[in-house]
C-alpha positions as CSV (number, residue, x, y, z in Angstrom):
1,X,-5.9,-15.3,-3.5
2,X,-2.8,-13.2,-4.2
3,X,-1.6,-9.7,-3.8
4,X,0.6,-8.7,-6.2
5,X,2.4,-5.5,-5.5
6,X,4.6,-3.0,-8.0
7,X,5.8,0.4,-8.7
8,X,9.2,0.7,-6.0
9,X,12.3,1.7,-7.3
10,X,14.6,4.4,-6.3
11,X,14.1,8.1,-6.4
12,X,16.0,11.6,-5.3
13,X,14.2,13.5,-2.3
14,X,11.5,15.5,-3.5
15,X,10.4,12.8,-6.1
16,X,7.1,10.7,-6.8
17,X,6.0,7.3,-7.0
18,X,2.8,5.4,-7.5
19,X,2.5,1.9,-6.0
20,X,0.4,-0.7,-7.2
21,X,-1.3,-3.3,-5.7
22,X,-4.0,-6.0,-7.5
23,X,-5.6,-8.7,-6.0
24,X,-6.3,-11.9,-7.7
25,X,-7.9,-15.2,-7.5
26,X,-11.0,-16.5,-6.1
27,X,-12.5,-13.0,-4.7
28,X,-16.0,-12.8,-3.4
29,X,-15.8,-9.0,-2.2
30,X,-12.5,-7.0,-0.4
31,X,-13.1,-4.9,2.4
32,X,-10.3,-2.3,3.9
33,X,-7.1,-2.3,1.8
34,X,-4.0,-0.4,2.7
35,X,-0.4,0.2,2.7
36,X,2.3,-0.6,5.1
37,X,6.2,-0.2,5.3
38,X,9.2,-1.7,7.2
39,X,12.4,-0.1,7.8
40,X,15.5,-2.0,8.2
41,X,15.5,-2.7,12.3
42,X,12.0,-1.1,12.6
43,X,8.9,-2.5,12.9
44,X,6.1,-2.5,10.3
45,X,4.3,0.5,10.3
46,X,0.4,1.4,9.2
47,X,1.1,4.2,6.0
48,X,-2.4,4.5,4.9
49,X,-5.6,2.6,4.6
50,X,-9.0,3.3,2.6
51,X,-12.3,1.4,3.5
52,X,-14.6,-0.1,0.5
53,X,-16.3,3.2,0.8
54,X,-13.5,5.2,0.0
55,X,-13.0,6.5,3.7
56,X,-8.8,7.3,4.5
57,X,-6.9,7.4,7.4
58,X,-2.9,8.3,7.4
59,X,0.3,8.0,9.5
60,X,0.8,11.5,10.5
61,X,4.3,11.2,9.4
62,X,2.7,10.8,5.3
63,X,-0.1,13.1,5.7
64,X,-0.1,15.7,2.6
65,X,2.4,13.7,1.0
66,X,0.8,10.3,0.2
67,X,-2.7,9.6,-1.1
68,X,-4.2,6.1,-1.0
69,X,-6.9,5.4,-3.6
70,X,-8.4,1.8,-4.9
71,X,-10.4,0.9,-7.7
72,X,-12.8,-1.3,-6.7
73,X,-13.8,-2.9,-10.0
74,X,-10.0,-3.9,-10.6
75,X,-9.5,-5.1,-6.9
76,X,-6.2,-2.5,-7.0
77,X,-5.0,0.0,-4.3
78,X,-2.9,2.5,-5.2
79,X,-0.5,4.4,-3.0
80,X,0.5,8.0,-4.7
81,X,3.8,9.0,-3.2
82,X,4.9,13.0,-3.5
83,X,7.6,14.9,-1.8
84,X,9.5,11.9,-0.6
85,X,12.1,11.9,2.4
86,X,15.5,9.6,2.8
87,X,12.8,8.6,6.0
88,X,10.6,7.5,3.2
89,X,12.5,4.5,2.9
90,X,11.6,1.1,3.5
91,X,9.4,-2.1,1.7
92,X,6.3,-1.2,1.3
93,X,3.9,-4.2,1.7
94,X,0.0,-3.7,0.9
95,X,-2.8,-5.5,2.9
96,X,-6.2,-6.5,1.7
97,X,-9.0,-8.1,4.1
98,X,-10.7,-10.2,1.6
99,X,-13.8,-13.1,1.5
100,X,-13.7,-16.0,-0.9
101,X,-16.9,-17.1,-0.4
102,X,-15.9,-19.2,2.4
103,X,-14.4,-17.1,5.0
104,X,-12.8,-13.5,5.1
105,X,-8.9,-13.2,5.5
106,X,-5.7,-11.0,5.5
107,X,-3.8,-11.2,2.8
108,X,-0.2,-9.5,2.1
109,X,1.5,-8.4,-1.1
110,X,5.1,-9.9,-1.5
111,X,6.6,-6.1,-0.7
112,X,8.1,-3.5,-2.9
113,X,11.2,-1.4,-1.7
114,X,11.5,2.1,-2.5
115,X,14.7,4.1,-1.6
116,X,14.8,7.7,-1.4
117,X,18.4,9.3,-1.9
118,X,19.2,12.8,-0.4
């Protein structure tokens, strides 16, 4: 199973993204999915996550500004990425909890960096 993630670059404050993320491989069925970031000399942080039902949750410090969505029949999450802040920067890494008919695991995506200029 692989995670393969796209869609950084660089962008001015105010600007928009969209990350991708598709999942490939030997995939019985994915559970939660979601997005992550890491800072240079901070930890990795939770940015959003989506159950397989659709159900969100967001780090305060995203909310209004990012939207996490997945399309189940592609195994891909998306992470939608408005109004972005010079805080906003950092490699974004997604997360998938996924079974391959023998046993469900975490899986990562190989990271994509965005960097948002003031």
């Amino acid at each position: 199973v692989q995670l393969q993630a796209s869609g950084g670059g660089l962008v001015q404050a105010g600007g928009s993204l969209r990350l991708s993320c598709a999942a490939s491989g030997l995939i019985f069925s994915i559970n939660d999915m979601g997005w992550y970031r890491q800072a240079p000399g901070k930890q990795r942080e939770l940015v959003a996550g989506i159950t397989i039902r659709g159900s969100t949750k967001y780090a305060d410090s995203v909310k209004g500004r990012f939207t996490i969505s997945r399309d189940n029949a592609a195994n891909t999450v998306y992470l939608q990425m408005n109004s972005l802040k010079p805080e906003d920067t950092a490699v974004y890494y997604c997360n998938a909890e996924i079974n391959n008919r023998t046993s469900w695991g975490s899986y990562w995506g190989q990271g994509t960096e965005v960097t948002v200029s003031s």
